[in-house]
LOSEDREN-864682 format. One record per atom (N, C-alpha, C): residue in one letter; x, y, z. Coordinates in steps of 0.2 Angstrom, whole numbers, plus 5000, padded with zeros to 4 digits. Layout:
AXYZ;...
! end
This chain:
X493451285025;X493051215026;X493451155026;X493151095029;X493551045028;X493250995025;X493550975019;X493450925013;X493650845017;X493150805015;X493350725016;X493250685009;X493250605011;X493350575007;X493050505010;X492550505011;X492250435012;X492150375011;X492350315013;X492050255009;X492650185008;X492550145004;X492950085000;X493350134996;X493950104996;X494550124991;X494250104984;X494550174982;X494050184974;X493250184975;X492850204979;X492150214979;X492250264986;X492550304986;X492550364992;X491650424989;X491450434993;X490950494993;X491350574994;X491350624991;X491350684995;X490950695001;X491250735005;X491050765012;X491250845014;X490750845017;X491250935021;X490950915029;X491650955032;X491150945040;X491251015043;X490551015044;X490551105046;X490851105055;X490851145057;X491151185064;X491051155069;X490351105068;X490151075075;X490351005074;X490750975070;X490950915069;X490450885065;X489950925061;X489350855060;X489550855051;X489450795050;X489650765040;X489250795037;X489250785031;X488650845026;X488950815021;X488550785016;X488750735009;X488450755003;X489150785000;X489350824993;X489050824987;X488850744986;X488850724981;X488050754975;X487750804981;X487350834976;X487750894972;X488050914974;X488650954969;X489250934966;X489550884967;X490050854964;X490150784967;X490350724962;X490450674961;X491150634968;X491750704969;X492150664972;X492550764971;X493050724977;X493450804978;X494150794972;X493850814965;X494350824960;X494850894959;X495150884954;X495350944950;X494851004949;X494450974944;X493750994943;X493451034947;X493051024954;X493051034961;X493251084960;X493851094961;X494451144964;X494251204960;X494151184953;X494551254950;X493751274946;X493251234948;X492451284949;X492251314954;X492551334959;X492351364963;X492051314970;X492051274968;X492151214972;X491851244983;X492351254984;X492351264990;X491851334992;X491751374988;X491251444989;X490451394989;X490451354982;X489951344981;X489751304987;X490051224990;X489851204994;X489651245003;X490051305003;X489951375007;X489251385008;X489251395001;X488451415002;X487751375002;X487951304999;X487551245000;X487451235007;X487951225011;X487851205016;X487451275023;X487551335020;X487251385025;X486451375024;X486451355017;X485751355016;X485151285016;X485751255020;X485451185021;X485151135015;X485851155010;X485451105004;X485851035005;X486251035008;X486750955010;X486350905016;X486350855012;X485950805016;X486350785023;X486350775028;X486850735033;X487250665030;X487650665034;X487950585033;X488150575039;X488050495040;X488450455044;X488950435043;X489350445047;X490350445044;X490350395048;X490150345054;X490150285056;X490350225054;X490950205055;X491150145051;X491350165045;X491350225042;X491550235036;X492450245036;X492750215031;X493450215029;X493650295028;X493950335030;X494350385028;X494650385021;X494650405017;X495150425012;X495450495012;X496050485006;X496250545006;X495950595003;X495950655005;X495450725005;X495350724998;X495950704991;X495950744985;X496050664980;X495350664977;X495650604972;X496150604968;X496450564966;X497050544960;X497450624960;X497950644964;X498350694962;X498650704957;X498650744950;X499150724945;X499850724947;X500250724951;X500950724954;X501050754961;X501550724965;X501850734971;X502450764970;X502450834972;X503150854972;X503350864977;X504150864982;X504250854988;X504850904986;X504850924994;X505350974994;X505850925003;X506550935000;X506750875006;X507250935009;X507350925017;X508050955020;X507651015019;X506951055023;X506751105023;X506651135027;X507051105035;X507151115042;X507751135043;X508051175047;X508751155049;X508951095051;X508451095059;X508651045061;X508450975058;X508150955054;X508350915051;X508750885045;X509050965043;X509450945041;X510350925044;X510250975049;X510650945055;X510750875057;X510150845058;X510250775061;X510450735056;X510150745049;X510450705042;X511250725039;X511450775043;X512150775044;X512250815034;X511850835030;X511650895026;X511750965026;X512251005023;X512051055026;X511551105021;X511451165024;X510751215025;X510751225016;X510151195011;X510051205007;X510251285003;X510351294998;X510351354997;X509751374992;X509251344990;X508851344984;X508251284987;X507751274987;X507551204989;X507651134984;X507651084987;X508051024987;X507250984985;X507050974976;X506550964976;X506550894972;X506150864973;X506250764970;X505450774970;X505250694968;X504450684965;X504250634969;X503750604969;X503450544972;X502950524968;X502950454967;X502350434964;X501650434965;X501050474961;X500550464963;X499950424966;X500350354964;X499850314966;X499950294975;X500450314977;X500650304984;X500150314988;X499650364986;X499250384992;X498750354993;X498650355000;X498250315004;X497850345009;X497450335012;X497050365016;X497350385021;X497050435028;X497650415031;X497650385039;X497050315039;X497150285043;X497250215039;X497450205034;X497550135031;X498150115031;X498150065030;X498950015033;X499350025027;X499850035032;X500650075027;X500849985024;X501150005018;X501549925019;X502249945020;X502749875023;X503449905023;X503649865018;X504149875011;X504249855007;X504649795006;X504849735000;X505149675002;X505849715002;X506249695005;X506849695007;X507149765009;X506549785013;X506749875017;X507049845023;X507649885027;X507749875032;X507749965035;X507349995030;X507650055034;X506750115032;X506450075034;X505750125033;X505750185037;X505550235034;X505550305039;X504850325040;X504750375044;X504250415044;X504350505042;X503750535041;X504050615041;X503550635042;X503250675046;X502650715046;X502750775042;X502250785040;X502450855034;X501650875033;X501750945032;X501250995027;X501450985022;X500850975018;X500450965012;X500151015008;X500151055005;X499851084999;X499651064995;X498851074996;X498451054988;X498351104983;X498651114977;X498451154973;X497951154971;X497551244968;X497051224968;X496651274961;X497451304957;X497351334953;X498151324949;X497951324941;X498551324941;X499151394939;X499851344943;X500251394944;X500851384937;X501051444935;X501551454932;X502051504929;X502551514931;X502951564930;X502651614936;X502551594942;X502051654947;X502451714947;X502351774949;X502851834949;X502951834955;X502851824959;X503251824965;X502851784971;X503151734978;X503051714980;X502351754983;X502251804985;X501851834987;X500751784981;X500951784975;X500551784971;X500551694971;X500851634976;X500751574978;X499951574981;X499951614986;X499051634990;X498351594984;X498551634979;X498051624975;X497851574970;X498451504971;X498351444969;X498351424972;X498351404979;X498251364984;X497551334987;X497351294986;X496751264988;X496651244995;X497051244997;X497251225005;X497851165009;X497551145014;X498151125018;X497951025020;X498250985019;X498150915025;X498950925027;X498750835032;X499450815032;X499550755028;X500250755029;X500550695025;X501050655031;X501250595025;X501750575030;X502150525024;X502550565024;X503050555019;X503350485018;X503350435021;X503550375021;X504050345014;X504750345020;X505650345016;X505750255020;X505850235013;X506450175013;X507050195014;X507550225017;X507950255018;X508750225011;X508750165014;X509250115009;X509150125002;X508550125001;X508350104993;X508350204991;X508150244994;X508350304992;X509150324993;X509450304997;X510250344997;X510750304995;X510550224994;X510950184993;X510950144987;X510450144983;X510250114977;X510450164972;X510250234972;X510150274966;X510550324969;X510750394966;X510850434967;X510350494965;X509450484965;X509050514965;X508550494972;X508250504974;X507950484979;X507150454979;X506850464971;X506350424971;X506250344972;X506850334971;X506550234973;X506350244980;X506650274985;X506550274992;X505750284995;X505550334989;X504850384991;X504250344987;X504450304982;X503850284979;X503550204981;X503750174983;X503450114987;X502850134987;X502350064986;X501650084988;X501250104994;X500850124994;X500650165000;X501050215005;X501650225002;X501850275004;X501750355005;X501050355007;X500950445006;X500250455008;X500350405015;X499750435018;X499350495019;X498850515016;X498750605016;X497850605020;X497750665023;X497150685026;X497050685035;X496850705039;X496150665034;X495650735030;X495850795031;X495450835030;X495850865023;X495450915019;X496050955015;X495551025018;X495951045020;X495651125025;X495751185022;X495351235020;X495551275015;X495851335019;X496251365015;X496651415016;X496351445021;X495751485020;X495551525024;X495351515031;X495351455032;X495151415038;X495751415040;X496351395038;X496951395039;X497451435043;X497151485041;X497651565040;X498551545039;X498751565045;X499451565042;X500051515042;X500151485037;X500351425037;X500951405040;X501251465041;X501951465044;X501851475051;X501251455054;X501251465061;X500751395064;X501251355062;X500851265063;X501251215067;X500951175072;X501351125076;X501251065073;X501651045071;X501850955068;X501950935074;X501750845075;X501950805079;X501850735077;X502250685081;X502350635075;X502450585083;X501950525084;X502450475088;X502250395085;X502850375087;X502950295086;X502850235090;X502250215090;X502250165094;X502050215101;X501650265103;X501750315106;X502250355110;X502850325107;X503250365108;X503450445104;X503450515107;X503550555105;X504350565098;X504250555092;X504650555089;X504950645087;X504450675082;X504450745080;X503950795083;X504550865084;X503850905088;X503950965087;X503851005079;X504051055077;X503751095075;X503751155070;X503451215070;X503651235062;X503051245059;X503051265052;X503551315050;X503751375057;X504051435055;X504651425056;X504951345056;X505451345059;X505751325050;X505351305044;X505451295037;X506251355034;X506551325031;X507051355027;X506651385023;X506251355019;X505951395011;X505251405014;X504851445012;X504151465016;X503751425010;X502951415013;X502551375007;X502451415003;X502351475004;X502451524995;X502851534993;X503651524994;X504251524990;X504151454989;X503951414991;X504151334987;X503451344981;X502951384982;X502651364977;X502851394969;X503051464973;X503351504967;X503951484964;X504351444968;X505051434967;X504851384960;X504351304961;X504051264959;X503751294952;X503451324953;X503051394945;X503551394940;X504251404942;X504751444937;X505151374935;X505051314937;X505251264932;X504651184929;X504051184932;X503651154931;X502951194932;X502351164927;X501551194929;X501351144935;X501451184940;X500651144943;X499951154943;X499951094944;X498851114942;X498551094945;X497751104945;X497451084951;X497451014953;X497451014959;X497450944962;X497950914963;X498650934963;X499250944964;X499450934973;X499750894973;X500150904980;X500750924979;X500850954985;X501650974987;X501850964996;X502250914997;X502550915002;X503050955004;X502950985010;X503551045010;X503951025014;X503950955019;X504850955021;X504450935029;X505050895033;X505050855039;X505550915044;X505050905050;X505450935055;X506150885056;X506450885061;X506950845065;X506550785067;X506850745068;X506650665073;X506450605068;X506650605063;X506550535058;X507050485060;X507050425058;X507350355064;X508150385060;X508350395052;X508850425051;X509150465055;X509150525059;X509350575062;X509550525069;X509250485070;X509050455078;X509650405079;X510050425084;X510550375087;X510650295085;X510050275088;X509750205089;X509550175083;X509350235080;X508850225070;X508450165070;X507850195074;X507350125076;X506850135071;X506850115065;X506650095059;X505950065059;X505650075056;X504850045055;X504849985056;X504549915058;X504649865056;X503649825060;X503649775054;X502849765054;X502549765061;X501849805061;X501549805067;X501649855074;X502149895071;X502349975075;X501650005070;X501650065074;X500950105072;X501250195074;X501050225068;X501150295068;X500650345068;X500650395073;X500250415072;X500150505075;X500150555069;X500650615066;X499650665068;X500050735068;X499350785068;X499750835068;X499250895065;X499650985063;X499051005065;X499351065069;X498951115071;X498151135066;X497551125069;X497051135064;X496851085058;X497351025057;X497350985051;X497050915053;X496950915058;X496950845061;X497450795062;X497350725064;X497650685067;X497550615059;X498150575059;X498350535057;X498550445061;X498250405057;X498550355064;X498650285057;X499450265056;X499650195053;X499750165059;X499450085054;X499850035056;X500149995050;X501149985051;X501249975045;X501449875046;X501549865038;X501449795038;X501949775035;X502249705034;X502349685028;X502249665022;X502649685016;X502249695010;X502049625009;X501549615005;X500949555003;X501249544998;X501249454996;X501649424992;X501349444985;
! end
């Protein structure tokens, strides 16, 4: 199924859009797509609401997108998950995944205006799969047993101040937590609709120009090693994202390093997940 989030920031409605593209509004079963949601059965339930015609229609006209999953308790990001990305960052090939945080309140719908922060000269972009967790996971016994906490898939788009992460700190969070930094959706796709995750096309351009054009299967850590890897030093819980890592093509990698700057517009899609479109700005006094 594909989960949405309609409306004003901070007054989103749930949604689901069945096969034929038409909207269908949640809120007789649940107030908003939560933690909660997730781990009631959430997605069987609205399954069966919708075959039986108990979901009213909606009009998604003029309606603001938000991201698929309210308030995520934490962003956890897995970075240098490509080769060739880590090739072009001049990085070599991780041995273990390479795992840093993001703050949660970053996220943002994923057609709302990115900001670029006061004194960035180095805003990035990243197209990335996203995992929603959707059960909690802990100590998992083996990646194989990730399947069964995963609630499903959007996209993301990782948005890096490059400077303030590599050259400020020796952590990489300053870089990644800026505000509005984590555009997510527009869907959260469930698994099953999914199928296999390691068999997905990412693409990203700038300003329409093609920047990234990659393939899930081209990942060093697979999305069930990262989830499981993830189990054995932290709980995840539901409603939890994980970012799993950038193909090759971000302005760091890039010759020229042609950097976000106000008014350039981004706009990123994965196979089955839908399409993404910023315009980003300068940040507001």
């Amino acid at each position: 199924m594909k989960f949405m989030r309609l409306g004003p920031l901070g007054s989103e409605q749930p949604a689901v859009q069945s096969d034929d593209g038409r909207l269908w509004d949640l809120t007789p079963l649940t107030a908003d797509i939560t933690a909660e949601f997730l781990t009631s059965d959430g997605a069987a339930r609205a399954r069966r609401a919708l075959a039986a015609g108990e979901l009213p229609p909606l009009d998604g006209d003029g309606l603001r997108v938000g991201a698929p999953i309210a308030c995520p308790g934490k962003i956890v990001c897995v970075g240098l998950n490509y080769r060739d990305h880590a090739k072009e960052t001049g990085a070599p090939i991780p041995e273990r995944p390479v795992v840093f945080m993001k703050a949660a309140n970053t996220v943002v719908g994923p057609y709302d205006t990115v900001r670029i922060p006061r004194g960035s000269e180095k805003t990035d972009w990243e197209v990335e799969l996203a995992v929603v967790i959707g059960a909690q996971a802990r100590y998992l016994a083996s990646p194989e047993a990730a399947r069964a906490v995963i609630a499903g898939y959007t996209i993301s788009n990782d948005v890096s101040e490059r400077s303030f992460q590599l050259e400020l700190s020796s952590q990489w969070d300053l870089g990644k937590s800026c505000e509005t930094f984590n555009p997510l959706g527009p869907w959260l796709v469930t698994s099953d609709e999914v199928g296999d995750p390691q068999a997905l096309g990412l693409r990203l351009r700038v300003n329409g120009e093609e920047r990234q054009n990659g393939t899930t299967k081209d990942m060093i850590f697979s999305v069930d090693h990262i989830v499981w890897f993830l189990s054995q030093y932290m709980v995840l819980e539901p409603g939890d994202v994980v970012n799993t890592g950038t193909p090759a093509g971000v302005a760091l990698g890039l010759p020229d390093s042609p950097y976000l700057r106000a008014g350039d517009t981004v706009e990123l899609e994965i196979d089955g997940l839908g399409r993404q479109r910023q315009t980003f700005s300068a940040a507001e006094a």
